[in-house]
C-alpha distance (Angstrom), angle and dihedral (degrees) to the residues before:
residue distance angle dihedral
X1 . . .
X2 3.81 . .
X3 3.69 134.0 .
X4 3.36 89.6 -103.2
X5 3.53 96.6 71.9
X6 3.22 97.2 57.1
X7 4.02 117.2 98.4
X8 3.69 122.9 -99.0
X9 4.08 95.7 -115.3
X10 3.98 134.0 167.1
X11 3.91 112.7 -98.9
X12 3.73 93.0 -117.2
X13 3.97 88.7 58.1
X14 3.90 96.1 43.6
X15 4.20 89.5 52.3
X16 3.53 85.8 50.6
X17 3.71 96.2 54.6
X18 3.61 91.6 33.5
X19 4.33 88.9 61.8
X20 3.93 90.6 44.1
X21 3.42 95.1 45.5
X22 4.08 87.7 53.3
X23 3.79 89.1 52.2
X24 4.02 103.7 35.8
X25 4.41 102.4 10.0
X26 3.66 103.5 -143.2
X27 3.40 102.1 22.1
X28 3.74 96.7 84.2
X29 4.03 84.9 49.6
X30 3.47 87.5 45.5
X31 3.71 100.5 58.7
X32 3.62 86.7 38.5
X33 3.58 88.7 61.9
X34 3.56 107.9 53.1
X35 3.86 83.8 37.3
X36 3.89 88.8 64.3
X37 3.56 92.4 27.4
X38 3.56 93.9 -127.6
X39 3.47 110.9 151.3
X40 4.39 88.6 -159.7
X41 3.15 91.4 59.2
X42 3.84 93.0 47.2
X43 3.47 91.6 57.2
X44 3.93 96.5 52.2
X45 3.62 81.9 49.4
X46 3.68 86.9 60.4
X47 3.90 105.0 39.6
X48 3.94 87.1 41.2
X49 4.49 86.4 60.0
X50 3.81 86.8 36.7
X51 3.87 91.6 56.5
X52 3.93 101.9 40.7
X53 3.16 89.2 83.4
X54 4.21 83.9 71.6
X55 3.46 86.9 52.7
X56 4.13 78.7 -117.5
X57 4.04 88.9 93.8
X58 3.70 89.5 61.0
X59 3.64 95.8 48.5
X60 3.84 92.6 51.4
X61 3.69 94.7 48.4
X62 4.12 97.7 58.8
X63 4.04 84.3 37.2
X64 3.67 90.1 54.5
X65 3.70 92.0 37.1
X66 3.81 90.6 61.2
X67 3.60 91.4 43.9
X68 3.99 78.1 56.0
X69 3.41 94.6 52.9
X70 4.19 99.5 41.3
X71 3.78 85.2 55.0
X72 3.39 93.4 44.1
X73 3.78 96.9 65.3
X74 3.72 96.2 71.6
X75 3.45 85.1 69.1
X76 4.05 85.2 76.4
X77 3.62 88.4 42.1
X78 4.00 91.2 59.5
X79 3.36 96.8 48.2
């Protein structure tokens, strides 16, 4: 997984799945997902819950959640 698959979101939405996904990983990805109806990012959702229980699911989550976040800055910057 690169940055670059991660979805282009507004800050505000990518610190809000970045807390969630600390508390519950994949859940915040999840509801992401079906939010943007993007069935990719569903599915990360899902492998991301499926593997917390490796402790590996959690450690995806926040690491995709920052990549979230990163990419969600140039939001600001194309406004």
């Amino acid at each position: 997984m690169a940055i670059g698959d991660v979805p282009l979101v507004p800050p505000s939405t990518a610190v809000l799945v970045a807390f969630v996904n600390i508390f519950a990983p994949g859940i915040g990805t999840l509801i992401l997902g079906f939010s943007r109806n993007n069935s990719d990012v569903v599915l990360t959702g899902i492998l991301q819950l499926l593997a917390t229980f490796l402790v590996f699911g959690w450690i995806w989550a926040i690491v995709w959640s920052w990549f979230l976040y990163t990419k969600s800055k140039n939001v600001i910057e194309l406004l």
